[in-house]
C-alpha positions in Angstrom: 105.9 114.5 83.9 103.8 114.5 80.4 105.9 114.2 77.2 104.9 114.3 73.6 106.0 111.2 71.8 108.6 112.1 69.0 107.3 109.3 66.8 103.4 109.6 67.0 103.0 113.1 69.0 100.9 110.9 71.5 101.3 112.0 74.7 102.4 110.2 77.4 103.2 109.9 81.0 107.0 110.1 82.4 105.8 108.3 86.5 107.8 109.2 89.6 108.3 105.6 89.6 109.6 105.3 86.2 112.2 108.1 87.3 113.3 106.1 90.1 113.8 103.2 88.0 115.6 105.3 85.7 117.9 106.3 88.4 118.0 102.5 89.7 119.5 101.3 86.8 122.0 103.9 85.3 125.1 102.2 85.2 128.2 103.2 87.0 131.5 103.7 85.2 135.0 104.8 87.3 132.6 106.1 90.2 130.2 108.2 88.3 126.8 107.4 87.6 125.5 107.6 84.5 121.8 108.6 84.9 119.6 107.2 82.0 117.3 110.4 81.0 113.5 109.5 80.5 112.6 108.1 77.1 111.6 110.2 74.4 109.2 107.7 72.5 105.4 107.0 73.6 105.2 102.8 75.3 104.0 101.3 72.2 106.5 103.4 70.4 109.5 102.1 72.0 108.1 98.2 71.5 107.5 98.7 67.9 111.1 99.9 67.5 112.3 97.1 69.7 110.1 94.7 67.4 112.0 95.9 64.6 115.0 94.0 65.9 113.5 90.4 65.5 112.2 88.1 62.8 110.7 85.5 63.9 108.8 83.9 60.8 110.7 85.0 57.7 113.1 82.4 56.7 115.1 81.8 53.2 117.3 79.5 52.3 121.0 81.1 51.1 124.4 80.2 51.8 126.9 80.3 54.6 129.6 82.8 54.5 132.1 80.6 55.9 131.7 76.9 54.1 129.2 77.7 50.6 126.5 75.1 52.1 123.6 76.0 51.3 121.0 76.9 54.8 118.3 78.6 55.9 118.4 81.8 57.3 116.3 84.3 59.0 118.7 86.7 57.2 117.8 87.1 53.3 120.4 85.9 50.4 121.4 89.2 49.4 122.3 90.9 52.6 126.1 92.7 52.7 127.1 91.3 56.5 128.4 87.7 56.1 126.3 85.2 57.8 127.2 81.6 59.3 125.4 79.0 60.0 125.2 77.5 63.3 127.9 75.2 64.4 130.4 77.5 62.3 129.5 81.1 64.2 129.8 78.9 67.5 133.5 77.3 66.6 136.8 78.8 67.3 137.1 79.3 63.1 136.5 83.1 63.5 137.1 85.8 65.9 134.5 88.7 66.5 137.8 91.0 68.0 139.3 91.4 64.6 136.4 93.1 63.8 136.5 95.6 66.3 138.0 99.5 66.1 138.8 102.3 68.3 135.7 104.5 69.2 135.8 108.1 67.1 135.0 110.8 69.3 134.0 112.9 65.4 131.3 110.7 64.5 127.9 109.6 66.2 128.1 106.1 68.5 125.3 104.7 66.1 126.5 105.3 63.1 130.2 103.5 63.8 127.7 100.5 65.4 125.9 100.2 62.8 129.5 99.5 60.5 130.5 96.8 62.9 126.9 95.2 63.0 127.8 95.3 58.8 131.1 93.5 58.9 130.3 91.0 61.9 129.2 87.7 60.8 125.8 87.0 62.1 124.3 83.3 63.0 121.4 82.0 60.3 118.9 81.3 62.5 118.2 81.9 66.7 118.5 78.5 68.6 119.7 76.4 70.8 119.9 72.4 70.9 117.6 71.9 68.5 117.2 68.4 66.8 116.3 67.3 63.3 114.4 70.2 63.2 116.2 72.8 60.2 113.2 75.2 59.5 112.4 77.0 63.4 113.8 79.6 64.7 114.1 82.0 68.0 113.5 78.2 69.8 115.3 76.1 72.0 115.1 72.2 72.9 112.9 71.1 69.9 112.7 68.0 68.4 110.9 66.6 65.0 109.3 70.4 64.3 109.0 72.1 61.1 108.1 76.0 61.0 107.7 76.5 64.6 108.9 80.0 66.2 109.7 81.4 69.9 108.9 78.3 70.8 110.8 75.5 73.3 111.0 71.9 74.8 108.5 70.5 72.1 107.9 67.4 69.6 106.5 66.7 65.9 105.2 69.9 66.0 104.5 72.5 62.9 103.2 75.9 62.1 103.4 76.7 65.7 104.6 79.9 67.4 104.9 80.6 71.5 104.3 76.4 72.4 106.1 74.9 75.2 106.0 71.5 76.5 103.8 70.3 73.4 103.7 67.4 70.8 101.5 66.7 68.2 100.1 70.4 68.1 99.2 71.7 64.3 98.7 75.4 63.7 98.5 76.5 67.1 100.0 79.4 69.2 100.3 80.6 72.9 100.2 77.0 74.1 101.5 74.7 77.1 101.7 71.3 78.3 99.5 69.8 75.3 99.2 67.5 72.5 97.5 66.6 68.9 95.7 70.2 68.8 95.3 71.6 66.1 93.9 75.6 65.4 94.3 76.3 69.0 95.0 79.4 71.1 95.5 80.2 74.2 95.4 77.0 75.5 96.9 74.5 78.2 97.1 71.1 79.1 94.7 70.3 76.0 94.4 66.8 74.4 92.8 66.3 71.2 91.9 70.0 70.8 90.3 71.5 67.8 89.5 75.2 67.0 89.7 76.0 71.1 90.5 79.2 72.6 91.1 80.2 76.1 90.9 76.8 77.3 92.7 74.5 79.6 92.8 70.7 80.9 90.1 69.6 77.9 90.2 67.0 75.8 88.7 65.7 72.9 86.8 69.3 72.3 86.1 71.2 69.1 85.5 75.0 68.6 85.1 75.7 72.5 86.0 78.8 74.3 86.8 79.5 78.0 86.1 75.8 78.9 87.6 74.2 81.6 88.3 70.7 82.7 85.4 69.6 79.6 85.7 66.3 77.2 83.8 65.6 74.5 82.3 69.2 73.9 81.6 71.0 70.5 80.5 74.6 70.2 80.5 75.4 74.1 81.6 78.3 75.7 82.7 79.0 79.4 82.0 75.3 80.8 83.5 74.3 83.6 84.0 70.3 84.1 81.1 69.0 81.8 81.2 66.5 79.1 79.1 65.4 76.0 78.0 68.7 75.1 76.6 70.7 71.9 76.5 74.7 71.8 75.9 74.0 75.4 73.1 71.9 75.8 73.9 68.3 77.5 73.7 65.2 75.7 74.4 61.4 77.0 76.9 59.6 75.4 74.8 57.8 72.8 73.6 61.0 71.6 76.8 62.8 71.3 78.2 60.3 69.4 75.5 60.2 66.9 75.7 64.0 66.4 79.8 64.2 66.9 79.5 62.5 63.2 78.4 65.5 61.1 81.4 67.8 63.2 84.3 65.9 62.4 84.1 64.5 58.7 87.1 66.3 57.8 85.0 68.5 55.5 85.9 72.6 54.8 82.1 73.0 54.4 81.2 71.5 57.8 84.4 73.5 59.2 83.2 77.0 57.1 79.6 76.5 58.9 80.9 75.8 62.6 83.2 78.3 62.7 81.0 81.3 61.7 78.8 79.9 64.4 82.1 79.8 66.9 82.7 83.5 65.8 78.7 84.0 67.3 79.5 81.9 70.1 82.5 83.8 71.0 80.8 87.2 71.2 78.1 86.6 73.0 80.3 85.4 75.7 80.7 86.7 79.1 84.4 87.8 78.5 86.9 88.2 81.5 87.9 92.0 81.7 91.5 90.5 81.8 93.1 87.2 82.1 95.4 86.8 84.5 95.8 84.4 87.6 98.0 84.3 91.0 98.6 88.0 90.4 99.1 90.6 92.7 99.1 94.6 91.8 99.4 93.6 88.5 97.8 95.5 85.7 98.1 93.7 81.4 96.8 90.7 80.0 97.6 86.8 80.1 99.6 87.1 83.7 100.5 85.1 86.1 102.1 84.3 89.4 103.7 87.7 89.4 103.6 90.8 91.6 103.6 94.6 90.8 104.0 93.8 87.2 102.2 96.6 85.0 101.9 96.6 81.2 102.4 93.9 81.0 100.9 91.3 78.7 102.0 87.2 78.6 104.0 87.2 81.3 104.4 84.9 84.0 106.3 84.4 87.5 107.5 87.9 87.3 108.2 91.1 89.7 108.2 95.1 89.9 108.2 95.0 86.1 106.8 97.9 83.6 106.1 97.8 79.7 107.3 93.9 79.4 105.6 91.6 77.2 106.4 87.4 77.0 108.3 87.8 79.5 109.0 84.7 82.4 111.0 84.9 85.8 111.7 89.0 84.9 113.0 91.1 87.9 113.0 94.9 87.7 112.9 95.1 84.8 111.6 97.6 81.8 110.4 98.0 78.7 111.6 94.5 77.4 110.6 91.8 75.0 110.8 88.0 75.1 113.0 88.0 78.1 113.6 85.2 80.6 114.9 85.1 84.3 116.4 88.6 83.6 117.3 91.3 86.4 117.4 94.9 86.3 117.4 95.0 82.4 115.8 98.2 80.2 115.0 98.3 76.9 116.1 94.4 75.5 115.0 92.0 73.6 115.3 88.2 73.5 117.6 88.1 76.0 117.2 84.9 77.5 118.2 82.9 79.5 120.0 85.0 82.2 120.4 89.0 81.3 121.7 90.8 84.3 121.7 95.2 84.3 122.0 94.8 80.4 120.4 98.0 78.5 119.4 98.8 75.3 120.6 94.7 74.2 119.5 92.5 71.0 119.7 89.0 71.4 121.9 87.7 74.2 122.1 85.0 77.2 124.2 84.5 80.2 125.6 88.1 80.0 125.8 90.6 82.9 126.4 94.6 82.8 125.9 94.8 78.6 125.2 98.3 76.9 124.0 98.8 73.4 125.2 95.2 72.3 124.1 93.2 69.7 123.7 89.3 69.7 126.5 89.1 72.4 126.4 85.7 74.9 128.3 84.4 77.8 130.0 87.8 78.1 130.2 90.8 80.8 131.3 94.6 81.0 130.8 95.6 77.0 129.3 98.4 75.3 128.8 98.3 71.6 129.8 95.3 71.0 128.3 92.7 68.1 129.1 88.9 68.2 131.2 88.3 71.1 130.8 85.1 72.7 132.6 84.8 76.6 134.4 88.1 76.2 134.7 90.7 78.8 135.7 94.7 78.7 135.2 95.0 75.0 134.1 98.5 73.1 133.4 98.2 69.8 134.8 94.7 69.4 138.0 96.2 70.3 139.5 94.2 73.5 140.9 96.9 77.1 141.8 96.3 80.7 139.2 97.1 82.9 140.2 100.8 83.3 140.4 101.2 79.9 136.8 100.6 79.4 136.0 102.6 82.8 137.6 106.3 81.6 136.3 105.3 77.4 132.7 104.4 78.0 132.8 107.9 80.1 133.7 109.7 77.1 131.4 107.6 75.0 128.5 108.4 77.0 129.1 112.4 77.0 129.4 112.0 73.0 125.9 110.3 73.0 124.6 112.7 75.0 125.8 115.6 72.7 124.1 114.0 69.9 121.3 113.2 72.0 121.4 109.4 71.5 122.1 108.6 75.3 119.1 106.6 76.8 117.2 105.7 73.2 117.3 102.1 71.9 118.9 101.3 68.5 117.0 103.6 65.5 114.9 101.1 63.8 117.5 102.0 60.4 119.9 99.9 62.4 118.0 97.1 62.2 119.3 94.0 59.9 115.4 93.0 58.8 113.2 94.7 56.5 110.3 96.3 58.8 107.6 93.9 57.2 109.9 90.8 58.0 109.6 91.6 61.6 106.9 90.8 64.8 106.8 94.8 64.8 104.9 94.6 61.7 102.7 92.1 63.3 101.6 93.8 66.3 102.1 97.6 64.6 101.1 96.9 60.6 102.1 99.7 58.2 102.1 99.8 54.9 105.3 100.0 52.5 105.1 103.6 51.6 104.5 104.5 55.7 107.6 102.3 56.8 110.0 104.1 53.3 108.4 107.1 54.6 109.6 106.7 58.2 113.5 105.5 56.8 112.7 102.3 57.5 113.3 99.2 55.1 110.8 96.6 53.5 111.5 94.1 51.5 109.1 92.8 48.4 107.5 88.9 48.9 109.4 86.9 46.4 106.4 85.0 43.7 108.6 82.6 42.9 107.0 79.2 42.6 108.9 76.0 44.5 109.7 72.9 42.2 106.3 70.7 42.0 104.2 69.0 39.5 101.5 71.3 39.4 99.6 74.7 41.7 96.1 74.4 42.7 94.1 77.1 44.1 92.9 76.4 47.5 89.3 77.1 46.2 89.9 74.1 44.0 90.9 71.6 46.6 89.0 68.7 47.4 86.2 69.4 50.1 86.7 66.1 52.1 90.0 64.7 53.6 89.2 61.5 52.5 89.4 62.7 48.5 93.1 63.9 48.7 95.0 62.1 47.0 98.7 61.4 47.9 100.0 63.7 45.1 99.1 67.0 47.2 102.8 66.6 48.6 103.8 67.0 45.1 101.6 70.3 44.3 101.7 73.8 45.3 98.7 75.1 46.5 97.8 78.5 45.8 96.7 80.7 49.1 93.1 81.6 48.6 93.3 85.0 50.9 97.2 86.5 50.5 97.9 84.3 46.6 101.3 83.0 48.2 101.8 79.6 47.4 102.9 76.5 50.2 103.4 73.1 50.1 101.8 70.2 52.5 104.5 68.3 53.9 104.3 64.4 54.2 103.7 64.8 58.4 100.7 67.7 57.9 98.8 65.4 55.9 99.0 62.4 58.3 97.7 64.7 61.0 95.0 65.9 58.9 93.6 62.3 57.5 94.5 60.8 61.5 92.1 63.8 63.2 89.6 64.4 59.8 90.7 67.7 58.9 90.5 69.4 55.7 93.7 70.3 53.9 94.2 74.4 54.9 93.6 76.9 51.6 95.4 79.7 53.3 99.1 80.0 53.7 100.8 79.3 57.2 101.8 82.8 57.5 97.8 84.0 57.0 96.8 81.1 59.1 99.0 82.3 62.1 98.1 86.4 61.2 94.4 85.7 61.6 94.7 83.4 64.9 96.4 86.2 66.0 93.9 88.6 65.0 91.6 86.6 67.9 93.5 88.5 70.4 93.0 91.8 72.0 95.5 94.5 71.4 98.4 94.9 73.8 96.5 97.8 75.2 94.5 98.7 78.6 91.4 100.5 78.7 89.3 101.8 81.1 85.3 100.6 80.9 82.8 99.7 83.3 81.3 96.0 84.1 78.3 94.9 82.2 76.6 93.5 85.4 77.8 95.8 88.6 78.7 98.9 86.5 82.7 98.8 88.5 85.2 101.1 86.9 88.1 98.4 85.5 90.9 97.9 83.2 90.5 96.0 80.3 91.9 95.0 76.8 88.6 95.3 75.3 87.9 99.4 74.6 84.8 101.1 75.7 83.2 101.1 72.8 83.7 97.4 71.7 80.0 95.5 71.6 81.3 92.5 74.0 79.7 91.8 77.2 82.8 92.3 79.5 82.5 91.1 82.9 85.0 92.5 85.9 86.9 89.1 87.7 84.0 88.9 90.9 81.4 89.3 88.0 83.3 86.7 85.7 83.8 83.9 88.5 80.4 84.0 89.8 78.9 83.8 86.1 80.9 80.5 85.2 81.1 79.3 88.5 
């Protein structure tokens, strides 16, 4: 079935197999099924609306609703819904069922959502067991870290995003298992990493990519197992460590100069048409040890999943977004750990059979619900027995399908971030007169200047590590690329004088958008190899200058 996409006027495929699906997972309510009719947006369409529901990086600092403290939030100060900070939203102070009204069968289910999401207090920032570490957020089980996002189990960590299992890691993202990187991506069971990408069990390496099981390499690419090496070539010991000198004097001119020749390095590579590992029938990027999983992309131990993206221990599922160990789910996002049949959910773990709810956990059996926390047959906030909320969702359903809302995620309008607060505008940028255009909000960057003895530009910084001075941690520095200003916090500069680093001259956010901007889109094309000429999917389009290697090709060129 080919469909135009009402957003973008793409068109796009409707499978047999997504029908199934469709039919696999419409719920049942007092004996009738419910069917869920085919989506009306285009793939990337329906993840940039999902997107829209999560802020990951945008924090202020405002105060809680319930006690005047002043907290950070990922919510801004002047919002209209109250929000609380953690311990408060968690306690027995408040209960989410006073908010809650009857359904009117005269007005559109969105619109009377959208009122409750309004009144219902809201928690400041996404996480769970965190210690002694305020400023993180959609994180769980993270100790001693300071601006570090979707990110869990780690320590004395900072400017991070999608780390688990690490310590020590600076300004990295999609990392596991390592510790004191710094600048890394894509990377795994690194020690001592600098400037690495796509590289696993290494330590002690600078500006590699696609190296494997190296030490003591600088400017390699696609190594496997070698040590004391130099764009490549082999050294002994002695030698190495009379060149190492000049890489790592903690000098921004010595950095500027190796990595415009890493940014050579890297595309004259033999790249992998994918990366993936332990798959089977699986089509995406950055998969592993899952089966029939399709566009997919960083997703691991997974099964019979489509459209899904960071997703981990995923079962039947659809069109989703940072799930974990979730079953027969469509259209969610951050649900995790633990979402069973839950459709069209924001935020939520440990629940089972949710519908159109909104940051609802430890709960079963409601539909439009926002807040509730171990609750069970709820509409609208509003508590019914079992049969109640059998014969009302019924009624609610045929309404939504009236005003053809049935089957369609949350409008992005509904949304309690500005569009440019949220990952959507990461991985689908607009600008602020396309998003007003579209009804959607944006918010302006504040200018405002924190508290310090003085701003430097970053052009004006000292060029060595060694010629910072102590008073840094007292300035403001002044983002060379994007003119926002940050602070350097006592723990960043340790790191930096410990591994000979210069002091960064862009701001964390910019530092994070352009390792980013390393990755290939979340998008599959179809191109031939550059050695055997096989037809093959791949993330890097046709007409993109790379040499791009099918897997056979790929492993017999590095192995």
């Amino acid at each position: 079935m080919q469909k135009t996409c009402l957003q973008c006027s793409i068109g796009f495929e409707i499978t047999p197999e997504d029908l199934v699906f469709l039919e696999k997972l419409s719920p049942v309510f007092n004996g009738k099924k419910e069917l869920i009719p085919p989506p009306k947006l285009c793939p990337d369409c329906r993840q940039q609306r999902r997107l829209a529901f999560r802020n990951e990086r945008t924090l202020y600092k405002r105060k809680c609703d319930a006690t005047g403290k002043e907290i950070i939030s990922m919510y801004a100060p002047e919002t209209k819904f109250p929000v609380y900070e953690q311990k408060e939203w968690w306690g027995d102070g408040w209960d989410p069922l006073s908010y809650g009204k009857p359904f009117d069968e005269s007005r559109p289910f969105f619109g009377q959502i959208a009122e409750l999401m309004d009144r219902v207090p809201r928690r400041n920032l996404a996480y769970f067991q965190n210690e002694n570490s305020e400023y993180t957020n959609v994180c769980g089980y993270n100790k001693n870290c300071y601006l570090l996002f979707s990110s869990d189990y780690n320590e004395d960590c900072c400017f991070v995003s999608s780390l688990q299992k690490c310590t020590d890691c600076f300004d990295c993202s999609v990392g596991i298992g390592s510790r004191r990187c710094y600048q890394c991506l894509n990377f795994q069971q690194c020690d001592t990493c600098r400037y690495c990408i796509d590289c696993e069990n290494c330590s002690s390496c600078a500006w590699c990519y696609d190296c494997t099981g190296c030490h003591d390499c600088i400017l390699c690419s696609q190594l496997r197992g070698k040590s004391y090496c130099i764009e490549n070539i082999q050294y002994s010991p002695e030698e190495f460590k009379a060149k190492l000198r000049q890489f790592l004097q903690g000098d921004e001119v010595v950095v500027l100069a190796a990595q415009a020749k890493f940014a050579g390095l890297r595309q004259k590579a033999h790249h992998r048409a994918v990366h993936s590992r332990q798959c089977e029938g699986c089509e995406g990027d950055y998969i592993s040890m899952s089966r029939n999983v399709t566009q997919a992309f960083n997703t691991q131990d997974s099964q019979d999943c489509r459209f899904i993206c960071d997703g981990v221990g995923c079962r039947d599922c659809q069109d989703c977004n940072e799930t974990g160990f979730c079953e027969l789910s469509y259209e969610a996002v951050e649900i995790f750990p633990k979402g069973y049949n839950d459709l069209f959910c924001v935020f939520g773990a440990e629940t089972t059979s949710l519908v159109y709810c909104d940051h609802c956990y430890n709960s079963c059996h409601l539909f439009g619900c926002v807040g509730l926390k171990r609750n069970e047959f709820c509409i609208l906030n509003k508590q019914y027995t079992e049969a109640e909320y059998e014969r009302l969702v019924l009624r609610i359903i045929q309404k939504m399908r009236a005003d053809e809302e049935w089957g369609e995620f949350f409008p992005v309008m509904l949304s309690r971030f500005m569009y440019n607060e949220t990952v959507a505008n990461e991985y689908f940028p607009l600008r602020k007169e396309e998003a007003l255009r579209r009804g959607w909000k944006w918010r302006e960057a504040s200018d405002e200047l924190p508290n310090v003895q003085k701003v430097i530009d970053g052009k004006h910084l000292p060029d060595s590590i060694d010629a910072v001075p102590d008073d840094i941690l007292q300035w403001a520095i002044r983002c060379e690329v994007t003119a926002r200003p940050f602070r350097i916090i006592r723990k960043e500069l340790d790191f930096y004088r410990e591994m000979k680093l210069p002091v960064p001259r862009i701001h964390p956010d910019e530092r994070h958008r352009q390792r980013m901007a390393l990755r290939n889109p979340r998008k599959i094309w179809k191109r031939c190899c550059f050695k055997c000429g096989i037809t093959m999917e791949s993330t890097y389009a046709p007409e993109r200058p790379e040499i791009v290697y099918c897997e056979s090709c790929y492993l017999k060129e590095v192995y």
